[in-house]
N, CA, C and O atoms as a GROMACS GRO file, in nm:
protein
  428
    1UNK      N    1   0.082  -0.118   0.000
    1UNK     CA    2   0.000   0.000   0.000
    1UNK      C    3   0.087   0.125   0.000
    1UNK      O    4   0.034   0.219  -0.059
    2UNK      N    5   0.218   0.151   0.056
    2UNK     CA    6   0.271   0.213   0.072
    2UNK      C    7   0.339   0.221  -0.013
    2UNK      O    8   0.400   0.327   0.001
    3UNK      N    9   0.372   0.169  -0.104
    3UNK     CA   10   0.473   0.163  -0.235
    3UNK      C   11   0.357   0.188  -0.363
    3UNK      O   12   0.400   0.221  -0.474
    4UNK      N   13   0.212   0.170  -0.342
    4UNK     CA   14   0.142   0.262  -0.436
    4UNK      C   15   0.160   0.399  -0.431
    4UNK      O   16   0.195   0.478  -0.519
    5UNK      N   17   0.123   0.419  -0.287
    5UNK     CA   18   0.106   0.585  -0.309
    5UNK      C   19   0.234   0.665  -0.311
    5UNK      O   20   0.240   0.788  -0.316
    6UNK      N   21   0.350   0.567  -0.306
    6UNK     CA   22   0.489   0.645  -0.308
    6UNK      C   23   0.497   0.649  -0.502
    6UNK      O   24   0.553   0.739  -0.566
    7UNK      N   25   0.456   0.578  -0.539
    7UNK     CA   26   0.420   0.539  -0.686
    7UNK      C   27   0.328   0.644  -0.771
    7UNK      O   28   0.363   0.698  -0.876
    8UNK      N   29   0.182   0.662  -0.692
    8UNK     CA   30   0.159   0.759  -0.743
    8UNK      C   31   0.214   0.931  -0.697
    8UNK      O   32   0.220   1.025  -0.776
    9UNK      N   33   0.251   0.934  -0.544
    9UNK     CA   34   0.354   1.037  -0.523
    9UNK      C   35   0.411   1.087  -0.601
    9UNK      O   36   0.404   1.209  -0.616
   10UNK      N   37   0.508   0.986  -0.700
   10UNK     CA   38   0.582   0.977  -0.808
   10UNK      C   39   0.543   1.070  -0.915
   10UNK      O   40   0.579   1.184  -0.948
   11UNK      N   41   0.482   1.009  -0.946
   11UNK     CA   42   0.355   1.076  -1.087
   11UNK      C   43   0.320   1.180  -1.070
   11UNK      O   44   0.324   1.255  -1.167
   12UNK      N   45   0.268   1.236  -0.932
   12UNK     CA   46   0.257   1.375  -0.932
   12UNK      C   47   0.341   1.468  -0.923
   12UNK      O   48   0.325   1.586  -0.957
   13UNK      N   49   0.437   1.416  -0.876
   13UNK     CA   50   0.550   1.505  -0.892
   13UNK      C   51   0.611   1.535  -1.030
   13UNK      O   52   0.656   1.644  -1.065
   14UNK      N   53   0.606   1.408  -1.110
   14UNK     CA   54   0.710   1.413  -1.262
   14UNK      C   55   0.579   1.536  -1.351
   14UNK      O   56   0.616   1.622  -1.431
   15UNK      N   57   0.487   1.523  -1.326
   15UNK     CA   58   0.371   1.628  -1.385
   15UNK      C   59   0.333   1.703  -1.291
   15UNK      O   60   0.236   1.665  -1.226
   16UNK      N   61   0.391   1.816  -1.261
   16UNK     CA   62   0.307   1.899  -1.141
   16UNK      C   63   0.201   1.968  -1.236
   16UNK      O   64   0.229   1.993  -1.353
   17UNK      N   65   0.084   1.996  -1.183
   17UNK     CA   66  -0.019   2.098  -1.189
   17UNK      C   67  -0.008   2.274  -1.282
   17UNK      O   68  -0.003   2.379  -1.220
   18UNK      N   69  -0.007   2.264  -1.445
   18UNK     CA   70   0.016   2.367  -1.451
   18UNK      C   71  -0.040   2.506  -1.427
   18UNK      O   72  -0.160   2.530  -1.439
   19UNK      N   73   0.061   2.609  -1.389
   19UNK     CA   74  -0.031   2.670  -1.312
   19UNK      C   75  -0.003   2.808  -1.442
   19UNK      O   76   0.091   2.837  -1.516
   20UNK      N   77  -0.135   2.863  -1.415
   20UNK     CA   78  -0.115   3.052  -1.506
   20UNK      C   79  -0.244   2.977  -1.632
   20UNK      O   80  -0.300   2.869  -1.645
   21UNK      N   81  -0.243   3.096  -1.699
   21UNK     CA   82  -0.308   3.058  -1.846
   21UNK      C   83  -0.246   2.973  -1.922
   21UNK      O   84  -0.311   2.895  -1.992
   22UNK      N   85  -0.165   2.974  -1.922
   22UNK     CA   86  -0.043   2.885  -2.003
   22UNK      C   87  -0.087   2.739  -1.993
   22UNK      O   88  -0.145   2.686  -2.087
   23UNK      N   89  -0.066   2.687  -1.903
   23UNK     CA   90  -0.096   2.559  -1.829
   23UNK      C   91  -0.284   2.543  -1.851
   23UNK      O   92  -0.342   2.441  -1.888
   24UNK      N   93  -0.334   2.648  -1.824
   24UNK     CA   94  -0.476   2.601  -1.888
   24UNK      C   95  -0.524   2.575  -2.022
   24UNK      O   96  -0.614   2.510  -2.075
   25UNK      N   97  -0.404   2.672  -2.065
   25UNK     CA   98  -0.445   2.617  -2.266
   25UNK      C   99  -0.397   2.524  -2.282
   25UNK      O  100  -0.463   2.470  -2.371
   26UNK      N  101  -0.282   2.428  -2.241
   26UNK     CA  102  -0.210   2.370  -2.244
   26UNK      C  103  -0.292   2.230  -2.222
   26UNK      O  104  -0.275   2.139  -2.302
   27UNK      N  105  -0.355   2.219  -2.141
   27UNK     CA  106  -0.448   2.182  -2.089
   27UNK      C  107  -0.555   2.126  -2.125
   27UNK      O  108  -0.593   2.011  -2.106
   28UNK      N  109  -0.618   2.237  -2.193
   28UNK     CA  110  -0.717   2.210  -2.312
   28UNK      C  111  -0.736   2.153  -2.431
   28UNK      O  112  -0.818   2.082  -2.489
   29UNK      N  113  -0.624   2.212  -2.450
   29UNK     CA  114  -0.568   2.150  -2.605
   29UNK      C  115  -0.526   2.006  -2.575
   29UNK      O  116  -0.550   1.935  -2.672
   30UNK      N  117  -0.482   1.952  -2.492
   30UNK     CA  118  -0.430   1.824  -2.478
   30UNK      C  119  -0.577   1.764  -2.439
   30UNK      O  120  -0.578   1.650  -2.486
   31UNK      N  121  -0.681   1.784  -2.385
   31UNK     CA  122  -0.830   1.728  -2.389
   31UNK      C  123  -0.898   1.750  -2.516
   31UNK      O  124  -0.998   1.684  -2.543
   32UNK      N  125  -0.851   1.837  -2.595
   32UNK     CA  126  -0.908   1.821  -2.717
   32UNK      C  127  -0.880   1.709  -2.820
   32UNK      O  128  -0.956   1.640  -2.889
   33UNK      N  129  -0.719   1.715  -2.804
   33UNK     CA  130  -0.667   1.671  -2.931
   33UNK      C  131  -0.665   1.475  -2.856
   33UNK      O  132  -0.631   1.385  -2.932
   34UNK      N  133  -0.700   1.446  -2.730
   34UNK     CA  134  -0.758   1.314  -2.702
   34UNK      C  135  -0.846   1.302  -2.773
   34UNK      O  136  -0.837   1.213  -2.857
   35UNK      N  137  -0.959   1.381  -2.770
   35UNK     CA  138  -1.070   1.375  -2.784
   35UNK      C  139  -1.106   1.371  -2.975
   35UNK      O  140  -1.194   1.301  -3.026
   36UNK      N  141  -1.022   1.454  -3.044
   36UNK     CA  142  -1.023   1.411  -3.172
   36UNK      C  143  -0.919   1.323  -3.166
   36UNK      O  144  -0.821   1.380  -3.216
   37UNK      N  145  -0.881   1.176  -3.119
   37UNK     CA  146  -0.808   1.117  -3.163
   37UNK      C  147  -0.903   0.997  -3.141
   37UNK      O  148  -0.922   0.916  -3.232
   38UNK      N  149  -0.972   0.984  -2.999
   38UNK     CA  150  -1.099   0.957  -3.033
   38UNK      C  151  -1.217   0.908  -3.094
   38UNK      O  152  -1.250   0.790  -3.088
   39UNK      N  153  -1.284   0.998  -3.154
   39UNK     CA  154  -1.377   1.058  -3.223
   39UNK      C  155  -1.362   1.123  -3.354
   39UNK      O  156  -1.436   1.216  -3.382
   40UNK      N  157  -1.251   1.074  -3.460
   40UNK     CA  158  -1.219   1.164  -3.555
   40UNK      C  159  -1.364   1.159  -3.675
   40UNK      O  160  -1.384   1.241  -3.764
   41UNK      N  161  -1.422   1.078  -3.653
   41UNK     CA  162  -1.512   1.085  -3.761
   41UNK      C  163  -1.600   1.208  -3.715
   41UNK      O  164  -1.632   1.289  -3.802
   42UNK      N  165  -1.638   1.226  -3.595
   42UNK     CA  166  -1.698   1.327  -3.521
   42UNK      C  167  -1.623   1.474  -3.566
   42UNK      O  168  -1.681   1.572  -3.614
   43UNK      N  169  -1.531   1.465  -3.548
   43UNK     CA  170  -1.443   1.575  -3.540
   43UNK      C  171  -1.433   1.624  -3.730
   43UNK      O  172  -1.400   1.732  -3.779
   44UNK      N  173  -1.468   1.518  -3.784
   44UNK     CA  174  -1.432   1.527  -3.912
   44UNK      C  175  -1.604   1.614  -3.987
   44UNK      O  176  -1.622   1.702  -4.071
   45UNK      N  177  -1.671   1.553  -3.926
   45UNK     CA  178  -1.810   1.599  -3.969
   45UNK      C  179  -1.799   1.769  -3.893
   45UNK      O  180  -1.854   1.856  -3.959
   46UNK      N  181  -1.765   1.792  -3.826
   46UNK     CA  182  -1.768   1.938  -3.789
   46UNK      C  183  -1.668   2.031  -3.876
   46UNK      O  184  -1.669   2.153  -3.893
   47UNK      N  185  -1.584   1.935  -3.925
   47UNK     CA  186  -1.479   2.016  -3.992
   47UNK      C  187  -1.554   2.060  -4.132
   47UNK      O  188  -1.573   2.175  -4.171
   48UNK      N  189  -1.586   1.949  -4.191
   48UNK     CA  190  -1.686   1.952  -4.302
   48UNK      C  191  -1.788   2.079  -4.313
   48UNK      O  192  -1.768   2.180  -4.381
   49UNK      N  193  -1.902   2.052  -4.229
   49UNK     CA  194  -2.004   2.167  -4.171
   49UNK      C  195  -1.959   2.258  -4.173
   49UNK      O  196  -1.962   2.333  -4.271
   50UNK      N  197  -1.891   2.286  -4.044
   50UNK     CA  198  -1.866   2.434  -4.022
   50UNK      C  199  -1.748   2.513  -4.129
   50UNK      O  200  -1.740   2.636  -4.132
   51UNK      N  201  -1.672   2.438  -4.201
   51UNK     CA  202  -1.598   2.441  -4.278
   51UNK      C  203  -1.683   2.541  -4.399
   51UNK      O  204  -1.665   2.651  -4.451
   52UNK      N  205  -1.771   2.444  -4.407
   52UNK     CA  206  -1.882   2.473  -4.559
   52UNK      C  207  -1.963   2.595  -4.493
   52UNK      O  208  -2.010   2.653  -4.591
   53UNK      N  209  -2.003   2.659  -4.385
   53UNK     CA  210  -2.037   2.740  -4.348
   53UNK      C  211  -1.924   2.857  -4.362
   53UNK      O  212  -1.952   2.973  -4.392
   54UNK      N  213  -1.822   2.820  -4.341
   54UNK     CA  214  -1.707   2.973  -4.366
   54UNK      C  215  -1.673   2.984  -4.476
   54UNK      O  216  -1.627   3.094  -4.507
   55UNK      N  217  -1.679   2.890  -4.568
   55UNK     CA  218  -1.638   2.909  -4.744
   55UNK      C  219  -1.780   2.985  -4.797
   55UNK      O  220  -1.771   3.086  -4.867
   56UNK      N  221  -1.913   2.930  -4.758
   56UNK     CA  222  -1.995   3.018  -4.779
   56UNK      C  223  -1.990   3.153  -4.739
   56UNK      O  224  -1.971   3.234  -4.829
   57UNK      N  225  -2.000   3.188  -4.644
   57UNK     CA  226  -2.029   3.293  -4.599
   57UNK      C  227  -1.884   3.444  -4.645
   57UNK      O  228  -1.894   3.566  -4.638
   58UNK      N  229  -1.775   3.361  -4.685
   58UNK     CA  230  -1.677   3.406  -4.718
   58UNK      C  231  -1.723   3.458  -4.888
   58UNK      O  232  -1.734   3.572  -4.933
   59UNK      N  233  -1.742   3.336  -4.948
   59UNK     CA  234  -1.806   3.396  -5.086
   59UNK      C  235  -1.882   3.494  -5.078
   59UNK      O  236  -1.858   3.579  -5.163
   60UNK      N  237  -2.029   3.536  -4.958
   60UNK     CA  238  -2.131   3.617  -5.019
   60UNK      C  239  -2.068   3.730  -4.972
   60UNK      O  240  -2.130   3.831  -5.006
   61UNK      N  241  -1.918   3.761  -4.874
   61UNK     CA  242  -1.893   3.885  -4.820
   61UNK      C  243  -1.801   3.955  -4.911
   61UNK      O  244  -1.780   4.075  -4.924
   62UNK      N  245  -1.751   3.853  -4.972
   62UNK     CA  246  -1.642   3.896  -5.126
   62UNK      C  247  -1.766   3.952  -5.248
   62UNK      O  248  -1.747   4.035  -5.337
   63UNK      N  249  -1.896   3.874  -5.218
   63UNK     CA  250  -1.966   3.922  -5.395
   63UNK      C  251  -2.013   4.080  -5.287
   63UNK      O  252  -1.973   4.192  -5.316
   64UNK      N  253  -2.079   4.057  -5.198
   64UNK     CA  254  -2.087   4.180  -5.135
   64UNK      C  255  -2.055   4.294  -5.162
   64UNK      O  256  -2.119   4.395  -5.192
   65UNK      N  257  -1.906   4.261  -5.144
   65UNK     CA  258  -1.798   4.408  -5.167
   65UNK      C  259  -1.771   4.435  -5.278
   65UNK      O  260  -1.746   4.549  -5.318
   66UNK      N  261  -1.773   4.311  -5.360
   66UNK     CA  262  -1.786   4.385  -5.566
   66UNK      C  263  -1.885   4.470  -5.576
   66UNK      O  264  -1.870   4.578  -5.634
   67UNK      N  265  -1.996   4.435  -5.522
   67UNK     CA  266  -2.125   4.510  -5.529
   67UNK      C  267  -2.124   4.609  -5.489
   67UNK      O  268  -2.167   4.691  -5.569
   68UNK      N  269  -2.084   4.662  -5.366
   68UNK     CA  270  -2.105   4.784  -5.310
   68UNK      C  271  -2.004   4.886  -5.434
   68UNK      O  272  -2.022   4.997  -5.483
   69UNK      N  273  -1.881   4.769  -5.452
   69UNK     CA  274  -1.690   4.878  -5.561
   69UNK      C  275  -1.835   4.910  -5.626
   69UNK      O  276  -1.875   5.026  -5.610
   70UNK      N  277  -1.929   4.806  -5.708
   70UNK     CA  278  -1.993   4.849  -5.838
   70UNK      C  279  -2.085   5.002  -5.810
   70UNK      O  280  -2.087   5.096  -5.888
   71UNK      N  281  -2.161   4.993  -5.670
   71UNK     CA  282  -2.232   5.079  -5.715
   71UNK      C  283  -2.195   5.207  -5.649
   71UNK      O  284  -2.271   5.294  -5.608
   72UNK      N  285  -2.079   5.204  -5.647
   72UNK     CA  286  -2.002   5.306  -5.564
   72UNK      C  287  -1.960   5.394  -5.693
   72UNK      O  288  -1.982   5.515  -5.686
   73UNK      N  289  -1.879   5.325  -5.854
   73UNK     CA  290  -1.826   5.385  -5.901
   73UNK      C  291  -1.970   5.425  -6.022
   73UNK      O  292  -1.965   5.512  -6.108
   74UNK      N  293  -2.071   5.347  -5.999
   74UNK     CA  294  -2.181   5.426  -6.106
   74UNK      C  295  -2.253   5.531  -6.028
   74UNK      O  296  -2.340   5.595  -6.088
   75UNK      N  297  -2.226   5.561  -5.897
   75UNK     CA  298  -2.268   5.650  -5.797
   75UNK      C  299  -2.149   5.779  -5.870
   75UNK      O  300  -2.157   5.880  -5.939
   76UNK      N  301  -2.077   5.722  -5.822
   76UNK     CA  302  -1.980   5.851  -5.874
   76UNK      C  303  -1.960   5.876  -6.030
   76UNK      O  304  -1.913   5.988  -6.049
   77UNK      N  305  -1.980   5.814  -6.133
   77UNK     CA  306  -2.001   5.825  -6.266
   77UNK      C  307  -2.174   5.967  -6.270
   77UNK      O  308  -2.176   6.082  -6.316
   78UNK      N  309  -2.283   5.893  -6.207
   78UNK     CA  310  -2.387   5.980  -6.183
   78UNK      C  311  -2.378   6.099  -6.152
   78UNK      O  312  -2.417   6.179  -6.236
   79UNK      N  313  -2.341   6.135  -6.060
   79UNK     CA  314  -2.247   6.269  -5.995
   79UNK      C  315  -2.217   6.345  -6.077
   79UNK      O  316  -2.279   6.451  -6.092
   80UNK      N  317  -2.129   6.316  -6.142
   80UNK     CA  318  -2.022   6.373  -6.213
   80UNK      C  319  -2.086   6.430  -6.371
   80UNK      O  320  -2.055   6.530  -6.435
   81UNK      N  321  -2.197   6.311  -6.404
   81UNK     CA  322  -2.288   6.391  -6.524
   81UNK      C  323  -2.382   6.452  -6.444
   81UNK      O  324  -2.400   6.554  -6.510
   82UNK      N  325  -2.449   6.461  -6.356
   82UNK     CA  326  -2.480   6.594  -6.307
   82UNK      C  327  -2.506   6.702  -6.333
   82UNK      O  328  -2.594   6.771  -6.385
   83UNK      N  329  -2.343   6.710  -6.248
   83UNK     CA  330  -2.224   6.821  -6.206
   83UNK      C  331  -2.217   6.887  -6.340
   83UNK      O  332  -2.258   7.003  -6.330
   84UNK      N  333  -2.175   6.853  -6.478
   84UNK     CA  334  -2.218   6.882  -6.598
   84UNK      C  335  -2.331   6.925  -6.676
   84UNK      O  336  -2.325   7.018  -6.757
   85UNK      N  337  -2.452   6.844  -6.648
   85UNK     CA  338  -2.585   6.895  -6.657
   85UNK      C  339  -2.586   7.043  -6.565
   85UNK      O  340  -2.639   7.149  -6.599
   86UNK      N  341  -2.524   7.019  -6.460
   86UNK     CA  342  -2.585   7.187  -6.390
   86UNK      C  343  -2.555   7.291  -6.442
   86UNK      O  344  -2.621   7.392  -6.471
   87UNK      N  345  -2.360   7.238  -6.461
   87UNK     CA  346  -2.255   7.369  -6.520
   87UNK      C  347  -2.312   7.421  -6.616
   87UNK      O  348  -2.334   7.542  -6.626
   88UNK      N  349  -2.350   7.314  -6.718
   88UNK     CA  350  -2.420   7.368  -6.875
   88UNK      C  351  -2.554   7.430  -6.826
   88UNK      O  352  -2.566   7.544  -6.872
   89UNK      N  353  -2.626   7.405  -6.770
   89UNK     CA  354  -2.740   7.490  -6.781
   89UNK      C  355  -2.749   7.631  -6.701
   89UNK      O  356  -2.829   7.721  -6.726
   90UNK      N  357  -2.633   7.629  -6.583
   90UNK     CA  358  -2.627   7.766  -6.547
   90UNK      C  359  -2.544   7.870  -6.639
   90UNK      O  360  -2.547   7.993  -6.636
   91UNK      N  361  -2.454   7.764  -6.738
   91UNK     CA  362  -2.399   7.839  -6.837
   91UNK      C  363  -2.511   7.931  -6.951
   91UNK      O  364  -2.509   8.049  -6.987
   92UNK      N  365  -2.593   7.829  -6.981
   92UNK     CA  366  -2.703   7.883  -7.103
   92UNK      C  367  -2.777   7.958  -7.025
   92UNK      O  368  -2.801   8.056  -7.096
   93UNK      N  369  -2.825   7.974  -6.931
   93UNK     CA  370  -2.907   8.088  -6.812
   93UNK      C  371  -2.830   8.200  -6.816
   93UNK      O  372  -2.872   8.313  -6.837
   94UNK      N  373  -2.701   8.163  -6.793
   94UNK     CA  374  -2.607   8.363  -6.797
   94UNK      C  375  -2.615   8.373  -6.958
   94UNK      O  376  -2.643   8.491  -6.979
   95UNK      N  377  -2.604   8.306  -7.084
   95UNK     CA  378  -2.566   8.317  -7.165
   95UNK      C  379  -2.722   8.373  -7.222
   95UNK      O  380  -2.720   8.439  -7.326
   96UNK      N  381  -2.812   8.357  -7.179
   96UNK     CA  382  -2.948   8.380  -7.226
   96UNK      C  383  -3.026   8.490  -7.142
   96UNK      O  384  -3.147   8.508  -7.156
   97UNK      N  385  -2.967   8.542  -7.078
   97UNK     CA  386  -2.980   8.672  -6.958
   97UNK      C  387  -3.008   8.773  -7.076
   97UNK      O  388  -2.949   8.744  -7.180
   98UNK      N  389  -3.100   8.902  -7.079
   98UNK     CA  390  -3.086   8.999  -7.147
   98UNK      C  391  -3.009   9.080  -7.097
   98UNK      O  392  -2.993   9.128  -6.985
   99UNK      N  393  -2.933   9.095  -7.252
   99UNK     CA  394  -2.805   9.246  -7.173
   99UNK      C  395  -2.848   9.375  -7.112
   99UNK      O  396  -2.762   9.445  -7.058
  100UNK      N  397  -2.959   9.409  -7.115
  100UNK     CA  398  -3.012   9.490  -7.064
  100UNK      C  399  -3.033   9.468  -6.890
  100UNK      O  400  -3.017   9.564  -6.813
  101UNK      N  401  -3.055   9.388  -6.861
  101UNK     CA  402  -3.050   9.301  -6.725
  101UNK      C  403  -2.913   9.325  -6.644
  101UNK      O  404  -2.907   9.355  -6.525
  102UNK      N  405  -2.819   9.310  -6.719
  102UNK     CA  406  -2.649   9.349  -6.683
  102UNK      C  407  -2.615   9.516  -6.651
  102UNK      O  408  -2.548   9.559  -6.557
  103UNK      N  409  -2.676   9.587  -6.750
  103UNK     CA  410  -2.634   9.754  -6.760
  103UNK      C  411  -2.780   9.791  -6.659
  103UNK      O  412  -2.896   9.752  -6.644
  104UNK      N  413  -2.665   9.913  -6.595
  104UNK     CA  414  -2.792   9.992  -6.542
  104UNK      C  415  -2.834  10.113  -6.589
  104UNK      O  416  -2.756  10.206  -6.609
  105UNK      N  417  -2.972  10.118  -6.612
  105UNK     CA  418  -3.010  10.239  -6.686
  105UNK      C  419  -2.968  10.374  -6.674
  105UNK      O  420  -2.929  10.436  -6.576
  106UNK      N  421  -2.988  10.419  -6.831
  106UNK     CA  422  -2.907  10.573  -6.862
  106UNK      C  423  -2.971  10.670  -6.825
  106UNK      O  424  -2.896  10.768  -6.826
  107UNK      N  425  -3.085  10.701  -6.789
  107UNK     CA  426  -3.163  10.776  -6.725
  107UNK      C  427  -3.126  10.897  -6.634
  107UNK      O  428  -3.216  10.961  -6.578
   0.00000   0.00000   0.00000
């Protein structure tokens, strides 16, 4: 009896208790990676799934952002004929002003 627990004594000593965060990830990860060694078919179906969930969701955030480049630069194409439509028509408004309108009377 006494040569067990000097035995397991042993054992606890050659692995002490890690202590900090360190030792808890450490920790974890070594219950995980049992656990997919395990269970890999398990582990394999999540990889799959959730896998196919981030390739999706990755595609619609990439067509996303083409979409927005797209309607960003026909936003600013719009603008810009405008900006032209205005110039020209405040141009033909001074240009169509009677000169009489400009001079002040001789009176």
């Amino acid at each position: 009896m006494a040569t067990q627990q000097e035995g397991e004594e042993g054992q606890q000593i050659t692995s002490p208790p890690a202590i900090g965060w360190r030792g808890m990830i450490e920790e974890q990860y070594r219950k995980i990676k049992e656990n997919a060694e395990t269970y890999p078919y398990v582990w394999g179906s999540y990889i799959v799934v959730y896998g196919g969930f981030a390739l999706w969701t990755a595609y619609r955030w990439r067509k996303l952002r083409k979409t927005e480049d797209r309607v960003r630069v026909l936003q600013e194409r719009l603008r810009k004929i405008v900006e032209t439509e205005e110039s020209a028509s405040s141009a033909a408004s001074v240009a169509k002003s009677p000169p009489s309108a400009d001079k002040p009377p001789n009176s």
